[in-house]
N, C-alpha and C positions, 0 to 999 in steps of 0.2 A: 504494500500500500504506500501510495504515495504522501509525506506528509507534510503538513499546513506550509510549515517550514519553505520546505524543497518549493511546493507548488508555488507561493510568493514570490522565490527567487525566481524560477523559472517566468513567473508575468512582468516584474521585475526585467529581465534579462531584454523578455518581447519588447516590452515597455521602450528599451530604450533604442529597437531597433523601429519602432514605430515612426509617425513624423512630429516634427517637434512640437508640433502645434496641436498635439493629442495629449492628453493629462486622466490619469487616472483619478475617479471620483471615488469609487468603492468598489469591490467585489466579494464574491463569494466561490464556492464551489459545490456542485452536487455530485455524486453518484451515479450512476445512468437508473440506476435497479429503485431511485423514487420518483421518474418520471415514466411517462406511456413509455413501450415501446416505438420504435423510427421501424418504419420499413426496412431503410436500408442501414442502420447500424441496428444488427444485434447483438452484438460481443458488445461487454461491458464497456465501458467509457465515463467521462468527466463532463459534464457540463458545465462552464464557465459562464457565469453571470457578471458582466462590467457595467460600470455606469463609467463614461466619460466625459472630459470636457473639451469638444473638439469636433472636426468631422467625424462621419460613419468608417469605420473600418474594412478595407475590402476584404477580401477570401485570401488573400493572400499575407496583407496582414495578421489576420486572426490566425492562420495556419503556421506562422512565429510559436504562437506559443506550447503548440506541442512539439515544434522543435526544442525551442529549449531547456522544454521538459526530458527529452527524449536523452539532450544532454547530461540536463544535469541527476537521472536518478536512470540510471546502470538499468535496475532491473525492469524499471518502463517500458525502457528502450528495446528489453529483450523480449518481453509480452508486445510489443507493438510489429516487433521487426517477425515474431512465429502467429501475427493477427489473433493473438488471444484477446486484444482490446483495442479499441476502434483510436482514433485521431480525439482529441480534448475538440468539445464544441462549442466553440464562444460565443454566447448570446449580449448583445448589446443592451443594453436597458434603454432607456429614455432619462433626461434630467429629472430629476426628483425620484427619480423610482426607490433611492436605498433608504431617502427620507419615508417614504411611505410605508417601504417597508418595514422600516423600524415603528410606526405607527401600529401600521400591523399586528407585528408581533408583539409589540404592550398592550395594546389590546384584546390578545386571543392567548396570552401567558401569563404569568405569574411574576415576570421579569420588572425591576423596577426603573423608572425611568432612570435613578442617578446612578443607578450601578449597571447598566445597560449596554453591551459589549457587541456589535455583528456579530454573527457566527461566518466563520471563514469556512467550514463546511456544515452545508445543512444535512441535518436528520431525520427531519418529517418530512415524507411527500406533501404533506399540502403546504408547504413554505414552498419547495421545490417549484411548486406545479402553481403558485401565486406569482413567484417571479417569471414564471415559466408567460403565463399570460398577458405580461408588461412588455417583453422582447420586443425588440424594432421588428 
């Protein structure tokens, strides 16, 4: 498994091969096993959730960061390269989406506002499948 850590670095890494006039707002990461199934990904995978400040990201952009995922964590790299897991898929948010999220989740948790922290990987499918529904 890949962790918080690594995955940061790795967006991180994208981040800076991005353009410069692209700024990271907030992200998260999910699992593939708490959203639907994709037609054509079914080997496990990562959903990347970003909110930016900047243009849209092309395909080619997004597709940075599971390179330098692939770099930086060995055994990824070797589940990616024998297709046990699919390519990281970055989904763009719109502005305000992590504010809301975080509205969200005070709202439907137990979480308090002053100690109130992102989750850099979510757990529930229905956080999953909330941001899932905000994506450009």
């Amino acid at each position: 498994m890949v962790s918080e850590k690594v995955f940061f670095e790795a967006l991180e890494d994208a981040l800076a091969l991005w353009p410069t006039d692209v700024h990271l707002v907030d992200y998260t990461v999910a699992p593939s096993q708490l959203l639907p199934l994709s037609e054509h990904q079914l080997a496990p995978h990562f959903h990347l959730f970003v909110e930016l400040d900047g243009p849209l990201l092309s395909d080619e952009q997004t597709k940075l960061v599971d390179e330098t995922l692939r770099r930086r964590h060995a055994s990824y790299d070797n589940s990616r390269r024998r297709e046990r897991v699919c390519p990281v898929v970055v989904r763009q948010l719109p502005a305000g989406a992590f504010r809301r999220f975080r509205d969200h989740l005070l709202a439907t948790t137990t979480a308090s506002p002053t100690q109130f922290k992102m989750p850099r990987v979510l757990r529930t499918a229905e956080a999953a499948e909330w941001l899932l529904k905000c994506h450009l």
